[in-house]
N, C-alpha and C positions, 0 to 999 in steps of 0.2 A: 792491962793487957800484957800477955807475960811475950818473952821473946820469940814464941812459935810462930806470932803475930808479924809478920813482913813488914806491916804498915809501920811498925815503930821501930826497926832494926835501922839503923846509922849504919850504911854501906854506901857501897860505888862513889859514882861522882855528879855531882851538883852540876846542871846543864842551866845557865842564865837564869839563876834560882827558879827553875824546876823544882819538882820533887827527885828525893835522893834516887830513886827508883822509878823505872818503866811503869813497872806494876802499880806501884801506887795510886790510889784516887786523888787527882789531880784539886788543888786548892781553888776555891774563889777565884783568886788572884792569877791561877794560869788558867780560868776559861776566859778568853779574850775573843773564842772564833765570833765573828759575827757572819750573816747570811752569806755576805758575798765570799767570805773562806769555805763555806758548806759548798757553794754553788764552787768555787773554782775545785776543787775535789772532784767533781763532778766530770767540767771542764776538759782538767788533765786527762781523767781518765779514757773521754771519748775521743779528745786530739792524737792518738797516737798514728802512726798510719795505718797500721790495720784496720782500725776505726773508721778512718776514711774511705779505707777499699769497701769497707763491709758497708756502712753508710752507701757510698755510690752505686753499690752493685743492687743493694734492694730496688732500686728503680729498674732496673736492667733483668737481674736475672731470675725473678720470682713470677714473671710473668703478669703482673696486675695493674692496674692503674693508676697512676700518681696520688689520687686522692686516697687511695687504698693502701695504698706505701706509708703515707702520712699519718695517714687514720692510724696505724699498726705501730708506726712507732712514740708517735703519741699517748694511746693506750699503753704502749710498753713501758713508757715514761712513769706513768701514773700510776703501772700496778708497782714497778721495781721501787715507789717513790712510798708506796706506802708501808712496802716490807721493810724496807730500809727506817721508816720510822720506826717500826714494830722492831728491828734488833739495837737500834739505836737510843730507843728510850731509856734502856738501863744504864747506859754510859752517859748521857744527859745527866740523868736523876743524881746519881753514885760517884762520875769520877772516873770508873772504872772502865779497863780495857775489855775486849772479847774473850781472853783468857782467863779473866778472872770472872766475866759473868756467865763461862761454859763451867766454872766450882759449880754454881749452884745448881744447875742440874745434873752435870756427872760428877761429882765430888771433889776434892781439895786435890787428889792423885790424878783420877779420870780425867779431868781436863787437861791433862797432857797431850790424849788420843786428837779431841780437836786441835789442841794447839799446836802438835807435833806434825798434824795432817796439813793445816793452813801455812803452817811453816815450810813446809818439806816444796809444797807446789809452789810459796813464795819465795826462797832461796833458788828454785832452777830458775825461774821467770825473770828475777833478780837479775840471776848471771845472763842470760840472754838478750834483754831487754837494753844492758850494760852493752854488750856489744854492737845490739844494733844503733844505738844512740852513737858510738864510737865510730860507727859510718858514716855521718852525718859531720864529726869532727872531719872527720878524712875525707870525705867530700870539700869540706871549708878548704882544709889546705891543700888540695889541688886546686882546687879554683883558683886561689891565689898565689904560690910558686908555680904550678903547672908540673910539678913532681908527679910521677906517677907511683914510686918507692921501691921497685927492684925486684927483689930474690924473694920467694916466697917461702916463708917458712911458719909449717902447720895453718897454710890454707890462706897466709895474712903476710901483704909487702911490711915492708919497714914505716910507712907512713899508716899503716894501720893497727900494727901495734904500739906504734906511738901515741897516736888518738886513742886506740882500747884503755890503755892504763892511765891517758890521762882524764878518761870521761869515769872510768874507776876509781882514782883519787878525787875527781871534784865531788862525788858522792860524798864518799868520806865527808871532805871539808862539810857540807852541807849539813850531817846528822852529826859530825862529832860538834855544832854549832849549837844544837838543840833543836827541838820542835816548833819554836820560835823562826827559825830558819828555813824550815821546812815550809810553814806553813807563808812567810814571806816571798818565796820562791814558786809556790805553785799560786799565790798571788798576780804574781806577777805573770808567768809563761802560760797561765790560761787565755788573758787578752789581748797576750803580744802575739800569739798565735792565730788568734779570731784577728786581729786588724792586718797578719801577713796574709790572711784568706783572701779578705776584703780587698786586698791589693792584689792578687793573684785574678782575681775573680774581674778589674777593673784592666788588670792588664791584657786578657784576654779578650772582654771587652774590646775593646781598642782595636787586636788585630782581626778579631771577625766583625770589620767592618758592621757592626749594631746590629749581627745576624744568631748574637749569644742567647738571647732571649726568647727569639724563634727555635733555636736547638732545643732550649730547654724543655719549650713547652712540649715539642716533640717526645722529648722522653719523658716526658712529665705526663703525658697523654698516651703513655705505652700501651696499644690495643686491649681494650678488657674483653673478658672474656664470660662466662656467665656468673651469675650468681654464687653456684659452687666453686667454681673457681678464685675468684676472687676471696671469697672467704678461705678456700683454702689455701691463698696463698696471705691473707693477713692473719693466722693463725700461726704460720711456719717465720712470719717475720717478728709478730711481737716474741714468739718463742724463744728465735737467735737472742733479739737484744735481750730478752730474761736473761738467757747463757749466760751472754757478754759481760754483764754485770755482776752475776752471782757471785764471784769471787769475795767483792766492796760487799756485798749485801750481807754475808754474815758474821764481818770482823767491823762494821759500822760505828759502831761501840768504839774503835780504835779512834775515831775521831770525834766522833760524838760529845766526848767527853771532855774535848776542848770548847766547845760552844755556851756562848754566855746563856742563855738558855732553852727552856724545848720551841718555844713561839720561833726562835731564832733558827734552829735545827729545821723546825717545820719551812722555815720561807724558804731557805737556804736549801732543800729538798723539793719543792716546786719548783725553783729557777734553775738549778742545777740539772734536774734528768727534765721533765716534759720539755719546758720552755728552752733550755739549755740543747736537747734534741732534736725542735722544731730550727732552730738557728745552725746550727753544724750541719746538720741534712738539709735546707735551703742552700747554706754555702757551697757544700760537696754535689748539689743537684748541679749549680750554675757552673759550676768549676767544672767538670765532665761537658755541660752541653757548651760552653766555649772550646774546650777540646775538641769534642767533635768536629766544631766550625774550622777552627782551625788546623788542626793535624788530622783531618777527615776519618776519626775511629773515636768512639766513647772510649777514653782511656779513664782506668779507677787506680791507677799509681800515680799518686801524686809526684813521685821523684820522676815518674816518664815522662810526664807534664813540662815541668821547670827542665826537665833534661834536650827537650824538643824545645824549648825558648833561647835555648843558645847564647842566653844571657847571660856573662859572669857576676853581673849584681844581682841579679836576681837569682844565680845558682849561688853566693855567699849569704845569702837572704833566706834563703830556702832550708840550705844546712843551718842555720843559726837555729831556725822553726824546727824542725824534726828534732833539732837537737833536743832542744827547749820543752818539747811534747811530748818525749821520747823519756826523757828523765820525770818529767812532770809523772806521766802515769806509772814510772817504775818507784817514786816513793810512795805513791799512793796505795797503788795495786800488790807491791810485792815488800816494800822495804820494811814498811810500820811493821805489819801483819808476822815479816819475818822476827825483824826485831821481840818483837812481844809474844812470839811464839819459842823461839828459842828462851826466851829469858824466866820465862814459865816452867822449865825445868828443872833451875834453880835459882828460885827466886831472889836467894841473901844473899849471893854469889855471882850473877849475872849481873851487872848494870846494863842502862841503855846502850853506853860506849863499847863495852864488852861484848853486848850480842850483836852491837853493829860490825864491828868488828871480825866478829864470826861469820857473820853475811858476809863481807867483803871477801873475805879468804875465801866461801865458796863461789863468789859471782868470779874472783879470779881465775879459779880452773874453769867453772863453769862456760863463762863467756870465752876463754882463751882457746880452749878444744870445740867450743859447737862447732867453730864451721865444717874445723880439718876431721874432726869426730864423733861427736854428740849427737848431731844434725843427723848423721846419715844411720844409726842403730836403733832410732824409732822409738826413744827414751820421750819426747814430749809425750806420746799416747799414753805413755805408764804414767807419766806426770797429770795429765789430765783426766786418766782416771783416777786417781787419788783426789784431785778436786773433785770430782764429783760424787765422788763417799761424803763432801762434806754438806750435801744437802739436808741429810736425815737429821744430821746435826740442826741445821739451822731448826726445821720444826719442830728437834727437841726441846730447847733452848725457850721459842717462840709458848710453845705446849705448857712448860713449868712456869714461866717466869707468869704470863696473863693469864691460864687456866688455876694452876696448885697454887700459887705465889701471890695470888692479886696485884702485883707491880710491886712487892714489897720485898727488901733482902734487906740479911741481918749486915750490916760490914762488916762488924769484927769477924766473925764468922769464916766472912770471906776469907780473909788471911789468916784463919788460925789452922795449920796443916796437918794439927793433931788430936783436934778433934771438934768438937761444936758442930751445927744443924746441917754443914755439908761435908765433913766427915765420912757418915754414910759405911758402907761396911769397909776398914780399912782405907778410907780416899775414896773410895768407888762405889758409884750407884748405880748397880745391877738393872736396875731395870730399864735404864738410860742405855747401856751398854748393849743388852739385849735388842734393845728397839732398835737403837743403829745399828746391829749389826744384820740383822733380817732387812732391814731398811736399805742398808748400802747393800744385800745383792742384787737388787732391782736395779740401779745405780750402775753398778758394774755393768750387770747382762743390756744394759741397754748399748755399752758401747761396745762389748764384746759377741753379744750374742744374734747373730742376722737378725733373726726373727723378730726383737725386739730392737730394730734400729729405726721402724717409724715411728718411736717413741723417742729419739735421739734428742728431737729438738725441745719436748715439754720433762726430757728423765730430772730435770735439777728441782720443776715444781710439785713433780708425781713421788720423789725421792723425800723432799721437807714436808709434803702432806701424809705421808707413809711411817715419815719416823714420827711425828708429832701423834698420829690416832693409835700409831702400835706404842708408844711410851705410853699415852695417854690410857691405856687399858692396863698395862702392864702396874706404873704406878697406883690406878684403883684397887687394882687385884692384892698388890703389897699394902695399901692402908688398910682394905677388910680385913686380912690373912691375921 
């Protein structure tokens, strides 16, 4: 292999004998994930409090029936669990990250576009997700001095830019430890989260006098309505959670490829989204209808909750958990994905450290200006449209690898950036490119254009079935030509 080949350059730095490199296909010897690391991946990602709100309010504001709620996100469970195997297989098999298995359908160049796309939405997310976790610090240390921190400057007292920068550096510490660390930590903050539920869920218990259960069933048996209704509101819910997910679903491969093997990826992908989803929406059901009982309103903010308990332990309990869930889904969701999408751009030159590093610099502006800034110029919408140009992607991806590919890639190939079977004209494969790019307008217009905003909720599955049958013609058309 001559030096063009990434896999065998001797750069960066050695992370707890890792490989020297991000990119690289991970050894034997560093897939260690077993099911229950698949499942807490999972875990983190749903624990966040968004996840909460959005969990609580299906009951509540889609108009349907509990069974119908259930139904929908179960089903959501199970379609999102098997896409996830479907972009996850090639990082199982290979080693290999989402950036080096979008080489092989858009070329050794072209896979910048997705990497730089996955990148771009996962450094702002980064920096935001950093701040709000840094609330949850500053929550702690009020609870406990009783500071409230002063003068505000750019939107944040002094006890919150305290907390910002130090929930900033404990990231750091976290990824300059290795992926070893990474995956020891969302170990851990998926089931300390689920047992601070279970204790939330018990203590509310307690003050609604054993009337929790009654609430629940109440919202749990939220008036149904007819036939059509109800379908169309289990339509619009498996939708959201499709959304909610898509992000993990096409950089899966990011983690995939720590798992001892695919049997292991597969359990670890049942218990983690279906079963994993029936558990967090049980919890977030009982935890609202204890609410009710007691602060007489279905509250879906968990911090309103603990905030109305007037409890100081249980409000230090509480920030430890957000903390904890809050970081959990920001390495999952934004940090890897960042990581190995910036480091894709130059690969003999970027180490893991290095592009963590670069993530950190931009979560610092980012997260230090949303509140006083960022927040209010409407820059998320621009963010989340660019996640969603990365749909077409994923069916291209999906289209090559089990349609053209048979589940087969070359690796040296993979790394070699100047030339060999993904190469292609120049780095780039035209016809990959074209598909996505006909593919992401549909993508766009769904979130810009009225007309097609009843498409909102299915634009991420209509957008990877778009790009995969338009590549899918396009590539035929280039092997007769």
């Amino acid at each position: 292999m001559t030096s063009t080949h990434e896999t065998h350059v001797t750069h960066g730095d050695t992370l707890s004998g890792e490989s020297t490199h991000t990119l690289n296909p991970v050894s034997e010897d560093e897939k260690t994930w077993g099911w229950f690391a698949i499942f807490n991946i999972w875990a983190n990602d749903v624990q966040s409090l968004f996840g909460y709100s959005l969990v609580a309010s299906l009951f509540i504001s889609y108009g349907v029936g509990g069974w119908t709620a259930f139904a929908a996100l179960i089903f959501a469970g199970l379609f999102v669990m098997w896409m996830v195997n479907l972009s996850g297989a090639a990082g199982e098999k290979y080693g290999i990250p989402y950036p080096v298995f979008a080489r092989a359908s858009l070329g050794t160049a072209g896979s910048n576009l997705p990497a730089i796309l996955r990148a771009t939405v996962a450094v702002f997310w980064y920096g935001v997700q950093v701040y709000f976790a840094s609330t949850a610090l500053a929550l702690l240390i009020r609870s406990v001095t009783g500071i409230e921190g002063g003068t505000e400057i750019m939107g944040l007292t002094g006890v919150d830019w305290l907390s910002f920068l130090l929930v900033w550096a404990f990231h750091i510490f976290i990824f300059w430890r290795g992926m070893g660390w990474v995956e020891t930590f969302l170990n851990i903050a998926g089931p300390f989260v689920y047992v601070v539920m279970i204790g939330l869920v018990v203590v509310l218990w307690q003050r609604s006098d054993g009337q929790l259960l009654e609430a629940t069933a109440t919202i749990f048996a939220n008036p149904e309505g007819t036939f059509w209704t109800e379908l169309k509101g289990f339509v619009a819910i498996v939708g959201t959670m499709v959304a909610y997910f898509a992000a993990v679903m096409i950089n899966f491969s990011d983690f995939s490829r720590y798992a001892k093997d695919k049997q292991t990826m597969v359990i670890g992908n049942l218990a983690g989204l279906p079963l994993n989803m029936i558990l967090f929406s049980a919890l977030a059901l009982l935890t609202t209808g204890g609410a009710a009982v007691v602060f007489g309103e279905e509250i879906i903010n968990p911090t309103e909750i603990v905030e109305r308990t007037d409890s100081v332990l249980l409000g230090i309990i509480a920030a430890i958990t957000f903390f904890a869930a809050t970081v959990g889904i920001n390495l999952v969701a934004n940090f890897i994905p960042a990581v190995n999408g910036i480091s894709n751009l130059a690969p003999e030159k970027i180490s893991f450290r290095k592009a963590g590093l670069i993530t950190s610099v931009f979560a610092l502006v980012i997260g230090g200006f949303w509140n006083s800034f960022i927040s209010q110029f409407g820059i998320s919408g621009f963010v989340n449209t660019l996640g969603a140009t990365l749909a077409p992607i994923f069916g291209i991806m999906i289209v090559d690898y089990y349609w053209h590919r048979g589940q087969h890639l070359d690796e040296d190939d993979l790394y070699d950036m100047k030339g060999g079977t993904y190469h292609y004209q120049n780095g780039w494969n035209h016809a990959a490119v074209k598909a996505f790019g006909l593919a992401a307008i549909f993508s766009v217009a769904t979130g810009w254009v009225p007309w097609f905003s009843f498409l909102s909720g299915y634009a991420w599955v209509i957008g990877a079935v778009l790009g995969g049958l338009i590549y899918n013609a396009f590539a035929k058309n280039n092997a007769t030509a």
